[in-house]
N, C-alpha and C positions, 0 to 999 in steps of 0.2 A: 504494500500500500504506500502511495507518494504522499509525503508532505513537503510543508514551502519552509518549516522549521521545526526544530525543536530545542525551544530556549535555554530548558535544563542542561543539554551534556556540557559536557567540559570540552569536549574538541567540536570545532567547522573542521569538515573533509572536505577537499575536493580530488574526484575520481576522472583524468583526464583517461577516456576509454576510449584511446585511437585506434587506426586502421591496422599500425605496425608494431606499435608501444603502448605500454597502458603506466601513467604515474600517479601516485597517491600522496596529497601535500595535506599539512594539517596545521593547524590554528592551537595552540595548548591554552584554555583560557585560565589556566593555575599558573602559567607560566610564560604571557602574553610576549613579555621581552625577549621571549628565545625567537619571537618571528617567525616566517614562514619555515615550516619544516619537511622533508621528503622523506618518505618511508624507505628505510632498505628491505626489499624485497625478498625473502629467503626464497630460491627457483633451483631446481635441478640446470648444473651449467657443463654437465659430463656424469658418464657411466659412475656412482659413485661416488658422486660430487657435489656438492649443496654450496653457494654462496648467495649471498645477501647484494643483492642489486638496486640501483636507483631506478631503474626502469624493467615493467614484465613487457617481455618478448610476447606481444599479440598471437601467439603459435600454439597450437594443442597439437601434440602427437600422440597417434594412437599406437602404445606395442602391440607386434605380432604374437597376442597371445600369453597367458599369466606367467611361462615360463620366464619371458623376455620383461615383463612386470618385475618380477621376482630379482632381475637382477639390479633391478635400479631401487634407487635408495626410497624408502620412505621419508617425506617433507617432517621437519619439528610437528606438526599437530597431525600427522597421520601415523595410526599403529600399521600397516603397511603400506607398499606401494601404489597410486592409483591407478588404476587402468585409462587416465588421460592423463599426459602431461601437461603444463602448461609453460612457459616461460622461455627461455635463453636454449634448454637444449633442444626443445621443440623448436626452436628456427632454424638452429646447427642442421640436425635432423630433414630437414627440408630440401637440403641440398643432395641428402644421398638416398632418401626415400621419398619423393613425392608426393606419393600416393597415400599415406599415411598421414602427411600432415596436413590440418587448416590452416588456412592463413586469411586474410580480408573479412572474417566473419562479419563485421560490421558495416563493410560493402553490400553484401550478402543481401543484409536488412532490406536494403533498398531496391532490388534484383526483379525484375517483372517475368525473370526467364523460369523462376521456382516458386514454391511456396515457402517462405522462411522458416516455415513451422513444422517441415517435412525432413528428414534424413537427407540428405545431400551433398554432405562433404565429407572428405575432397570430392569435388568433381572425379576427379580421375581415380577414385579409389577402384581397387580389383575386387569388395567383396559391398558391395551395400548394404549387408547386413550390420558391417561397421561402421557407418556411416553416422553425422549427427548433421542435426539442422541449425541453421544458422541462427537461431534463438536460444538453441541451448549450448552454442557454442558462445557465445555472450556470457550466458549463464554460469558456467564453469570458469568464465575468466574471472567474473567478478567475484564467485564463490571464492578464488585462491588469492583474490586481494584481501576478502573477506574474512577468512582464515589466518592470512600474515598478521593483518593486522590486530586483530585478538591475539594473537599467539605472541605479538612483538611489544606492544602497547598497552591495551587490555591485560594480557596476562593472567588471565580467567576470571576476573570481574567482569560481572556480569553488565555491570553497569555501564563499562566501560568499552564495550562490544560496540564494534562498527554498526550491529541494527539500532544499539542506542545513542547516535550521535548525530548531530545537523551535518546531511551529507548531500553536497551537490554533486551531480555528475553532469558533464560534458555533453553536448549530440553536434553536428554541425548545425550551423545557420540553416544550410539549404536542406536538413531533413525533413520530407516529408511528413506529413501525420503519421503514415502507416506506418514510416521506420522509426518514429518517434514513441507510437504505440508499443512498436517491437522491442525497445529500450527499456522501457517502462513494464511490458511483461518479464523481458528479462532478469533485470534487478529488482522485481519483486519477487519470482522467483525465488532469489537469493537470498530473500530474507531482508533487504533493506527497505529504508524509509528513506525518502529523497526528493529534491527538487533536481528539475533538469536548469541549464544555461549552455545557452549557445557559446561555440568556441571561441569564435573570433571577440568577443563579450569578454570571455574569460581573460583571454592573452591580452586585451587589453586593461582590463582591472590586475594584470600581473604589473606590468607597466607603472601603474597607478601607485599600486606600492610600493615601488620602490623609488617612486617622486611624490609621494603623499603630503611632503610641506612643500613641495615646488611647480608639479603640475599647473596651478595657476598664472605662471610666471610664463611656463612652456607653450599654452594652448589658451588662444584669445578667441573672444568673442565673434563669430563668424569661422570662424575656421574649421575645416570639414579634415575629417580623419578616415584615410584607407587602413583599416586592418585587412592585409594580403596573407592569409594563414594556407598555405600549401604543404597538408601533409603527407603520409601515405598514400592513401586511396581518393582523396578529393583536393579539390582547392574551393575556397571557400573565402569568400571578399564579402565585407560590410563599411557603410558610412556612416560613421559617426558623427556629430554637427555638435559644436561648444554655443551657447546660445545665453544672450544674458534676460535672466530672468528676475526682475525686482532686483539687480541691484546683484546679483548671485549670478556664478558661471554655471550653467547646467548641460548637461548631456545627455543626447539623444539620439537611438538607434534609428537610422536615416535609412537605411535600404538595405539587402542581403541579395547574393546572387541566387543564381537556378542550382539544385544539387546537380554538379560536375565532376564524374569519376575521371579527372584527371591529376595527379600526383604520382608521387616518387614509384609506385606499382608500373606505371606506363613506363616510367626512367628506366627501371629495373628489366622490363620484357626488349626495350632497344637495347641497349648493352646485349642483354643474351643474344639475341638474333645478329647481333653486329660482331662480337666474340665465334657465332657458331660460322659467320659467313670469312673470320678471318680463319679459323681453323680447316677451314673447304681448303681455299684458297691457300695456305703455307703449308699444310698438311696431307690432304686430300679427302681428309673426313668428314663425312656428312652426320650428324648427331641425329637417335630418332627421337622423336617429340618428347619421350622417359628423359632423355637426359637433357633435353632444351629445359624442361621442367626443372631437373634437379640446377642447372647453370642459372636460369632463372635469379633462383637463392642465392646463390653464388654472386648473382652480379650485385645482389640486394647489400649484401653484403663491402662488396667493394664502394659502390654507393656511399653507404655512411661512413667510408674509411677515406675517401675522398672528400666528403661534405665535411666531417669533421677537421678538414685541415692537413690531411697527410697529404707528402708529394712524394713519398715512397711507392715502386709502383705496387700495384697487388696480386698475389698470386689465385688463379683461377685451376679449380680441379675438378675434370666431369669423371663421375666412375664410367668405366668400359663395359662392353655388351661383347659375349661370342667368347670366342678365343681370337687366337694371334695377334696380332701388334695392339687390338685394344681390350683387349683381355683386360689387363688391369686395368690403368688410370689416365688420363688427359690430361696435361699441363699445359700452361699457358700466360700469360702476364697483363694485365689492364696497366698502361702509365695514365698519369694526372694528366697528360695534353690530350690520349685518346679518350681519355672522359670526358672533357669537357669540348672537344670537336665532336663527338658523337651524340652529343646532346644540346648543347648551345642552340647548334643551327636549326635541329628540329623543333625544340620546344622553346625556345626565345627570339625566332625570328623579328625583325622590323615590321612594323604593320601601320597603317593609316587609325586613327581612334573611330572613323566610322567605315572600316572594311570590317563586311561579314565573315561569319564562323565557315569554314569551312567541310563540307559536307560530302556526300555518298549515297547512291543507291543500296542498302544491302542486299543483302544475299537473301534467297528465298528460302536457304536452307544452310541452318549453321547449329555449331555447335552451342551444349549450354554453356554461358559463362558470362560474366560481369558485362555489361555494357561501358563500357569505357566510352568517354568524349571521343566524337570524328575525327575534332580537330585537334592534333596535339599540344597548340601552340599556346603558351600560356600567356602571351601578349595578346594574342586576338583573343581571347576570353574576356583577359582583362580589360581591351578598350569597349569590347561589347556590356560587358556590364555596368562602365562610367557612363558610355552613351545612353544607354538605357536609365542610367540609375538617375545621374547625376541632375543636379540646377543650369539651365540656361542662359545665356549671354542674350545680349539686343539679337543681334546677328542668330540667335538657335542653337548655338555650337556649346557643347556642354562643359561647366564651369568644374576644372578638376579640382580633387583633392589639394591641401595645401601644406598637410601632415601622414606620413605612412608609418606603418610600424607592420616591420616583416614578425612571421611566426610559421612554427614549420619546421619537419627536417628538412626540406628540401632549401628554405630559404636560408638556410645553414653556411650554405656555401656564397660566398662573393661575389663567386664569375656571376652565377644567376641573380643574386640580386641586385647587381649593377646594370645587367640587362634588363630589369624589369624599369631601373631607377630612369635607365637611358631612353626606352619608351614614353615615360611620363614627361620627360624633359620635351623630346618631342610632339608629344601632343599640345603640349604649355606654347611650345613656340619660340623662336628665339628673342632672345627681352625679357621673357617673364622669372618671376620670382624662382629660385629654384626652391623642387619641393624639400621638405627639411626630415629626416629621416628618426625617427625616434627610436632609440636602441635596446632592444630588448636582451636582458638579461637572464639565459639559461634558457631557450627558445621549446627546448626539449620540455624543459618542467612548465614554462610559461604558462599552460591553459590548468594543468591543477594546481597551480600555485594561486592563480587569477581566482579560480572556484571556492577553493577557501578562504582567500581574503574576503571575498563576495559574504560569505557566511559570518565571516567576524564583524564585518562593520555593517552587517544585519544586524546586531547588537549591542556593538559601541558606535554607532553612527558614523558618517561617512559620505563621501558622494558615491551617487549611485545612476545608472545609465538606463534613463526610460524609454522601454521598446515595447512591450506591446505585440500581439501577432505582424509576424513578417511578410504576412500574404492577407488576401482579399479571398476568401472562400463562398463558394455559390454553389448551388442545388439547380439541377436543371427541372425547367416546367414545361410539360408538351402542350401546346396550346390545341384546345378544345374546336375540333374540324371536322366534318364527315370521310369517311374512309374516299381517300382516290388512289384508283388501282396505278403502280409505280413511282408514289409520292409517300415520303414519310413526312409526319408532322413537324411544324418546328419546332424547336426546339427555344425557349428564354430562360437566361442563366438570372437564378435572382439572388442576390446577396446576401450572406446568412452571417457573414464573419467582415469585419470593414477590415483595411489596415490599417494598424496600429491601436486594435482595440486592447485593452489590458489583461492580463492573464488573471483567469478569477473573476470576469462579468460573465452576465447573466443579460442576455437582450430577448426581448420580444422583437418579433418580427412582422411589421407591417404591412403584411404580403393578405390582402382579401382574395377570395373565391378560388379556394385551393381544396383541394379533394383528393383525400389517399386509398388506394386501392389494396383492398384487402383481400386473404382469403385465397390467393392464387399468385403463381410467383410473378414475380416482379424486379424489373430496374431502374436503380438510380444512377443517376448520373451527376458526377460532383468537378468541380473546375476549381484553379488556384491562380491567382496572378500576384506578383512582385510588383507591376508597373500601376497597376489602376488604383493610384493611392486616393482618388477623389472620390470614390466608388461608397455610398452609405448602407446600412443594411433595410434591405428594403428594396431599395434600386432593383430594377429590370433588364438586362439588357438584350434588346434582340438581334442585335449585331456585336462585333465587334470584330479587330483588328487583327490580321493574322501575328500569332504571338502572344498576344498580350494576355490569352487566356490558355493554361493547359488543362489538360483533362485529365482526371486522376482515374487509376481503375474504380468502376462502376462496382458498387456493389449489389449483389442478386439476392432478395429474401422475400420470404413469405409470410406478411403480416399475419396474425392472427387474430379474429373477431369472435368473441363470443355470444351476440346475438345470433341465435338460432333461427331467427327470420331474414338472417341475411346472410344472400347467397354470394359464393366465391365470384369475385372480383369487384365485389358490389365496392361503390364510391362512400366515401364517407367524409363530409366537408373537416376539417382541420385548421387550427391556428398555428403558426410555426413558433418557438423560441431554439436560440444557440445559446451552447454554453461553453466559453474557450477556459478549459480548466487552468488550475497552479500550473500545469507542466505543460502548456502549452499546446496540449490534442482538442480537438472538437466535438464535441456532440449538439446534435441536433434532434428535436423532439418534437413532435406532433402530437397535440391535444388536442381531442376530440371536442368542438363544438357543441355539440346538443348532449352529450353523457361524460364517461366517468375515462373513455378509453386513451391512453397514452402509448407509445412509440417511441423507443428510442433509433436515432439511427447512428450508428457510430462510424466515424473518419476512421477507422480501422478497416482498409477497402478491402483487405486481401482474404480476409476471413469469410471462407463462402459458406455463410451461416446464419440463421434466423437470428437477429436481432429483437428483443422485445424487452421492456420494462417489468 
């Protein structure tokens, strides 16, 4: 069950639960002065081998079987081995079995190609019966934060347990409801209580603290702030606006991009395929997709041994298939310049701030797996989401940010965020101010350090960044016409959620002569926009712009009526209200007009399942 607090414990957590690392910072309020603090992590790091780490390795491995359990260590709060691992050797592991390990769970969530609540990973596993779904791989990650942290901190007070503590965790900006939902069953699951906060929020309330008597000196009245958070599996941009209010600087969450599975994952599959096509070519080996898989990790790997600053180069090893020459093993070498010539050019290209996303026809038959962004380029994302997002000049041309603050592994590295910096310069034009770059401090820990400060100065007061839903949410209504053969009805999206409505209202919806059909199945159809911020709840619209509305998967259910005098499909006129919960999901409710009957329909689109009250 979520909560938005809980005043009594002694610790604020925050749970940054990304694509590829998961961090857990914490608040002591016995011990305020000690500052933001980071969990060391106790994770299996080898056959046998237990250390305490700042960051869990986003990875489950599944052993081949209790013998291969047996041989690896039992964690401090377990009386044997578990049959998932979770952490640092689980990624190791990735590289020489594939097929056993998860990785992106939290991808996952958001994936239109599964159900997240179905067995499923690894994709590539050999046995499906060992397979987990991407909910309850969530679920186990959190459970082994959940555990450290008792076992480390707690120390078996009861009181003292991670379920009894004010705990935020992390989702991105651009998660949808249903992968928000999926979060939120997940870490209940788990036994927690919690509020969610978007990341790029986070990373910047990390910021915050560690300029807590200065920020005001830093960020003036009018000035608009890019948080650019590219991590793993997404990138993920919001604008923040400083605004004076009575006399006070306040802050307010101004826009958030489209959820974009572009990140260090994408980094990581060119390297492989650029590695597999340099060992063609010097070698003569062609790698089958098994060991592209295992290189994959491997590149992941050299990735953060180059973002972190090394200019050593890094050794790459695919295991062999067959006998003779690749019997054993592949060797190989990544150097710092072929990192970043292999990636620069594809994903930081120059681009115009109003040149479109680049696209594709797909395939009419493809494999299951993530949908990754078309276009890899993270500059053309980014102008597309200023152009879209951003304020206007006289002239139309959209007024940029005047503050950025990078976050991210990927924006770790210099080469890429200098190219990012280079693009904005560009768009600015020559003459204009340059933008000013605010430096984040531990970029890794940045979004759960940010979650728990969030939580402290829920408490001891503080500034605080009002946001509000990120999207404009609508319900589509088919307008009332007699059947023509080869015409479907139209369709009017009507507004049930405005932007920037607050987390925790409750709206009635001014929507007259609306009628729910019961008693036989049924579709709804539900739309989200970023862009239609003037949009009220209530409003109609029966057109609109290509873009500016997406359409979310429809859910299919079968209301249920209990009057026995009324037959299936029968109409039943209806009042609408939405309710945008503490954490940020939707529900919407229909109340029956002339009786007692109520409906709930829940933004949990994926679930193909009767909804009722």
């Amino acid at each position: 069950m979520e909560k938005s607090s809980k005043g009594a414990s002694r610790y604020t957590v925050g749970i940054d639960l990304g694509t590829t690392n998961c961090v857990l910072s914490y608040v002591d309020g016995d011990d305020v002065s000690a500052g933001l603090q980071v969990l060391a992590i106790p994770q299996l790091i080898a056959a046998g081998e237990i250390a305490a780490l700042p960051r869990l390795a986003s990875y489950i491995y599944l052993p081949a079987g209790s013998g291969e359990s047996k041989d690896l260590n039992a964690l401090p709060w377990q009386k044997e081995a578990s049959a998932y691992l979770v952490g640092e050797y689980a990624r190791q592991m990735g590289s020489k079995t594939p097929s056993r390990v998860i990785s992106s769970a939290k991808s996952w969530l958001c994936s239109s190609d599964v159900d997240p609540r179905s067995d499923c990973l690894p994709i590539a596993a050999e046995d499906p019966a060992e397979q987990l779904s991407p909910v309850m791989a969530t679920q186990l990650i959190l459970e082994h934060l959940r555990d450290a942290w008792n076992y480390c901190v707690a120390k078996g007070d009861k009181k003292l347990f991670l379920q009894n503590q004010e705990l935020i965790i992390t989702v991105p900006a651009s998660f949808e409801p249903m992968a928000r939902d999926l979060t939120v069953e997940a870490a209940t699951a788990a036994g927690l209580t919690f509020s969610l906060l978007e990341e790029p929020q986070a990373a910047f309330y990390s910021w915050l603290s560690d300029h807590e008597d200065s920020w005001r000196k830093i960020i003036q009245p009018g000035d608009v702030v890019l948080v650019c958070d590219i991590g793993g599996g997404t990138s993920d941009f919001s604008l923040i606006i400083a605004d004076d209010s009575d006399g006070e600087l306040a802050l307010q969450r101004l826009a958030v991009g489209e959820h974009t599975l572009l990140g260090g994952d994408n980094m990581d599959l060119t390297l492989a395929y650029a590695i597999a096509a340099k060992l063609k070519k010097e070698k003569g080996l062609s790698l089958t997709a098994h060991q592209i898989s295992g290189l994959v990790h491997a590149c992941r790997q050299a990735k953060e041994h180059f973002g972190g600053g090394a200019q050593e180069p890094f050794p790459l090893t695919v295991l062999g298939r067959g006998t003779g020459v690749v019997a054993g093993t592949i060797s190989t070498t990544l150097s710092r310049d072929e990192w970043e010539a292999m990636l620069l050019e594809g994903f930081f290209p120059s681009c115009a701030i109003d040149e479109s996303l680049a696209g594709g026809a797909q395939s009419g038959l493809r494999g299951v797996g993530l949908r990754y962004a078309a276009d890899p380029a993270f500059t053309r994302h980014l102008a597309n989401f200023l152009n879209l997002h951003s304020f206007r000049d006289a002239d139309g041309r959209p007024i940029l940010p005047t503050l950025l603050l990078f976050n991210g592994g990927v924006a770790k590295a210099s080469a890429f965020r200098e190219k990012l910096v280079e693009a904005l310069a560009d768009w600015r034009g020559a003459g204009a101010p340059k933008i000013q770059e605010l430096a984040q401090r531990d970029s890794d820990m940045a979004v759960a350090r940010g979650a728990a400060w969030l939580g402290h100065i829920r408490r001891s007061g503080g500034i605080r960044i009002k946001a509000g839903s990120a999207r404009a949410f609508y319900i589509g209504v088919e307008a009332p016409m007699p059947a023509v053969p080869g015409f479907t009805p139209p369709q009017e999206a009507l507004c049930v959620v405005n932007y920037g409505l607050e987390e925790g209202s409750e709206v009635d919806i001014a929507a007259g002569g609306l009628a729910l059909v019961v008693g036989e199945p049924t579709q709804f159809r539900f739309y989200a926009s970023t862009t239609r911020q003037q949009d009220a709840v209530g409003d109609r619209l029966s057109d609109w712009q290509d873009g500016e509305l997406t359409e979310l998967p429809p859910l299919q259910a079968t209301l249920p009526y209990e009057d026995d005098n009324k037959k299936a499909g029968a109409m039943v006129p209806v009042r609408l209200r939405a309710v945008l919960t503490d954490i940020g999901t939707v529900q919407l409710w229909c109340d029956e007009l002339k009786g007692k009957g109520s409906w709930k329909l829940e933004v949990d689109l994926r679930q193909q399942e009767d909804k009722e009250s």
